[in-house]
C-alpha positions in Angstrom: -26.7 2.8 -1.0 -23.1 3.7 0.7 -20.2 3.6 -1.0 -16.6 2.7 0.4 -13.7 4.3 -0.3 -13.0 2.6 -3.4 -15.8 3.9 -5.3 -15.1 3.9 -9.3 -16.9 7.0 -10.9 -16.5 7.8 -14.6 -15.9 11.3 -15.4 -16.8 12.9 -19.0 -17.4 16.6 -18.8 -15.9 19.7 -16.3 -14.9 17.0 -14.0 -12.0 15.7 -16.4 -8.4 16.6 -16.5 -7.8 20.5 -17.5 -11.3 21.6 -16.8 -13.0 23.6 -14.3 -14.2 20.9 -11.8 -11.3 18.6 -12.0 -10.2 20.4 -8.7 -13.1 18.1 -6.8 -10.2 14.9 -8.3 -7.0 16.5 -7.2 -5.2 14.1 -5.4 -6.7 11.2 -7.2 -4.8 9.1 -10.1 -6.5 8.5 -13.1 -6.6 5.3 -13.6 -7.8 5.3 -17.2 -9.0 7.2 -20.4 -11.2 5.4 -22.5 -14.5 5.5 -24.5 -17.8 4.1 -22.5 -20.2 1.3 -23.5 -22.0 2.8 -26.9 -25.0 4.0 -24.9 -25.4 7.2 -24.8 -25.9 11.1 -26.6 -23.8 13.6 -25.1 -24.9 17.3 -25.4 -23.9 20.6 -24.5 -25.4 22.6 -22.2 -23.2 25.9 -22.8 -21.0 25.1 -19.6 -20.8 21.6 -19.5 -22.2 18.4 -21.1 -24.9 16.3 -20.0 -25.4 12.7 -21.1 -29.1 11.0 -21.9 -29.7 7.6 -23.1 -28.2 6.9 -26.9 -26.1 4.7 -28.9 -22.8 6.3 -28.7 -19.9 6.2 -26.6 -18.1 8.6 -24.8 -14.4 9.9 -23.3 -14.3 9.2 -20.0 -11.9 9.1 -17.2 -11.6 6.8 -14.1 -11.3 7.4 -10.5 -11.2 5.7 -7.4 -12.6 8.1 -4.7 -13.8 8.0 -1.3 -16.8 8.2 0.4 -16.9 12.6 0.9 -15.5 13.1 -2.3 -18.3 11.0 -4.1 -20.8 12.7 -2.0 -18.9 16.0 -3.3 -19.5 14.7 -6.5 -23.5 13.8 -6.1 -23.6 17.6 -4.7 -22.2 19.4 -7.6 -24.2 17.0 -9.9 -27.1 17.7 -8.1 -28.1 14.4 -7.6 -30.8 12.6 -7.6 -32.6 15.7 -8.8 -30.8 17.6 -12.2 -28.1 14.7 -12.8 -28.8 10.8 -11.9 -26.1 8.2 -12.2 -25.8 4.6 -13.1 -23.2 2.0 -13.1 -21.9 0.9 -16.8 -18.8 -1.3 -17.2 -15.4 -0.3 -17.7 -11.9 -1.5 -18.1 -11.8 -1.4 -14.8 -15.4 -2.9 -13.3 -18.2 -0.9 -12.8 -18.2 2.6 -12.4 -21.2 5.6 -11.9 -21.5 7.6 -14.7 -23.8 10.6 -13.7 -26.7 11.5 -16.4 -29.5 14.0 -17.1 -32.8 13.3 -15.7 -34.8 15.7 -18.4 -33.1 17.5 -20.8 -36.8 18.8 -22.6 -35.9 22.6 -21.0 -32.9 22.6 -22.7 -31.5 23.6 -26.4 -28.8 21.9 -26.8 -26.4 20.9 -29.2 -25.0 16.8 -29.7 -21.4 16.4 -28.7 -20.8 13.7 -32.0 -17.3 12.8 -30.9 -18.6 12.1 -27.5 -15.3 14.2 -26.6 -16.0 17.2 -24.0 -12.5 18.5 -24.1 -12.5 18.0 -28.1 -15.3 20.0 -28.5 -14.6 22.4 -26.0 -11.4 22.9 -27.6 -13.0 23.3 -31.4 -15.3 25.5 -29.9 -12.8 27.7 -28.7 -10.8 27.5 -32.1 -14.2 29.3 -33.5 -15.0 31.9 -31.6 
C-alpha cells in the first residue's frame, strides 16, 4: 500500500518524546497524546516495548509523517517481519500502530499502565 505524506502513525515506545528513537520525529509536531482503543498488552522487551493483541490501552503519540520517514519507521521496526502494524482509531482518524508478530522467544514483563516512559522512568527509580 503507499502512503502520502500525511500518514498518521501512533507512537508508544523509543519512538515517543524524550526517548532514544524520537530523533526519526524531529521536525514533526505532535499532534496528540492520548491512550489507544483498549486492545492491546504492552510488554517489555529490556530496550523497548512491544505490543500483542490484549484488552488494554496504551500512551501514544500522534504524527503526521511523510512517505521516507514512514518507510524510516517500517525499517527500524523491522516490518513486516519482527514488528507488523495495523490501523486503530484515534482522536485524529486512523493511524498505524506497529505490533509484535511472535513474542513466544521472549521473557517479558507486562507494561500494566500501558505507559513506556512511566515505566521506564520507575524502572530507573529502582535500580
Amino acid at each position: 500500500m503507499q502512503q502520502d505524506s500525511n500518514t498518521l502513525v501512533a507512537v508508544y515506545g523509543s519512538l515517543r518524546q524524550g526517548h532514544g528513537n524520537h530523533r526519526l520525529l524531529a521536525g514533526y509536531e505532535c499532534l496528540a497524546t492520548e491512550l489507544s482503543v483498549p486492545e492491546f498488552t504492552m510488554h517489555s522487551l529490556g530496550g523497548f516495548p512491544a505490543l500483542t493483541k490484549g484488552e488494554f490501552p496504551v500512551v501514544i503519540e500522534l504524527y503526521k509523517v511523510d512517505a521516507l520517514t514512514f518507510k524510516s519507521l517500517d525499517r527500524l521496526e523491522g516490518y513486516p517481519n519482527f514488528y507488523n502494524r495495523r490501523e486503530i482509531l484515534t482522536s485524529r482518524g486512523n493511524a498505524w500502530v506497529y505490533y509484535i508478530n511472535d513474542l513466544s522467544q521472549y521473557n517479558t514483563d507486562v507494561v500494566e499502565s500501558g505507559d513506556w516512559s512511566e515505566y521506564n522512568r520507575r524502572c530507573m527509580i529502582n535500580e
